[in-house]
C-alpha positions as CSV (number, residue, x, y, z in Angstrom):
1,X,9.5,-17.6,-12.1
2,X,11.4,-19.3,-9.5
3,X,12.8,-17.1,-6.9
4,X,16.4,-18.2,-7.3
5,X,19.0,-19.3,-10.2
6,X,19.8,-16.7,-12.7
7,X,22.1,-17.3,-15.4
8,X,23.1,-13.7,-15.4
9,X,24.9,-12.5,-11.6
10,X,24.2,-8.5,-12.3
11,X,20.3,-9.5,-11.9
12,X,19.2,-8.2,-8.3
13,X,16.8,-10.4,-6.6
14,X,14.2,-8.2,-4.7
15,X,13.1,-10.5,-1.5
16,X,10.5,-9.4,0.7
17,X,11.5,-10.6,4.4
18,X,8.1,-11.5,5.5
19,X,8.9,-14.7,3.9
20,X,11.0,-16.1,6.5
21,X,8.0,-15.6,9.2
22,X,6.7,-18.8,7.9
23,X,8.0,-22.1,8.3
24,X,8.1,-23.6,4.6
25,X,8.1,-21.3,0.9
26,X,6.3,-22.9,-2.0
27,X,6.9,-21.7,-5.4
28,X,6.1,-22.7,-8.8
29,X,9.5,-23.7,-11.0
30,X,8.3,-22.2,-13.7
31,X,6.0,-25.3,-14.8
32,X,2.8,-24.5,-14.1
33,X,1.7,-27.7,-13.1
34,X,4.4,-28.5,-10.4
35,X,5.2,-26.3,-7.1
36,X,7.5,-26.6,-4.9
37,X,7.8,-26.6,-0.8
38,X,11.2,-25.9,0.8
39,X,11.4,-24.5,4.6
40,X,12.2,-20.4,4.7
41,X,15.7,-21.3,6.6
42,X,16.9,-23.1,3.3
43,X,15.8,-20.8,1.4
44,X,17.8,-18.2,3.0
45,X,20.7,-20.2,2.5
46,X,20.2,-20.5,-0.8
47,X,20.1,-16.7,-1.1
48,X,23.7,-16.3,1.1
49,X,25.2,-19.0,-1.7
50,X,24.7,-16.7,-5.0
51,X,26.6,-14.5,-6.6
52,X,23.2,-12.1,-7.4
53,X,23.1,-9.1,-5.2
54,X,20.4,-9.8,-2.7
55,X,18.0,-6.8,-1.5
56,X,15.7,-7.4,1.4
57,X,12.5,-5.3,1.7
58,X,9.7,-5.3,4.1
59,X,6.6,-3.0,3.6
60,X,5.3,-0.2,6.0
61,X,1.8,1.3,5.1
62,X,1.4,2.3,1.6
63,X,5.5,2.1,0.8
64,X,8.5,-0.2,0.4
65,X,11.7,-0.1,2.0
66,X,15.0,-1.8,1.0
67,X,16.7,-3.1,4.4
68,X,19.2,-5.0,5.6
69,X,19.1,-8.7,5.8
């Protein structure tokens, strides 16, 4: 599932913020065949641009945590 581009704008998108340590995100577009590489600064664009609500977690020990972006 891509990580971006719902039809439907009440669909929270759940992002874990360890993906902006690295440099580039690569994700399949829902064809299993094909992935795709954009850099972790564009993809946070990306996520500013949507109407979705965005929730950032990061993960201490054995638990999640829903923080600010």
């Amino acid at each position: 599932m891509p990580p971006f581009g719902f039809d439907n704008s009440t669909i929270k998108i759940f992002v874990d913020k360890e993906i902006f340590e690295s440099e580039y995100f690569i994700f399949n577009p829902s064809v299993p065949t094909k992935s795709i590489r954009i850099k972790s600064t564009d993809l946070r664009k990306i996520y500013e641009n949507l109407e979705n609500e965005i929730k950032y977690f990061i993960q201490e020990e054995d638990a999640f945590e829903i923080v600010d972006n």
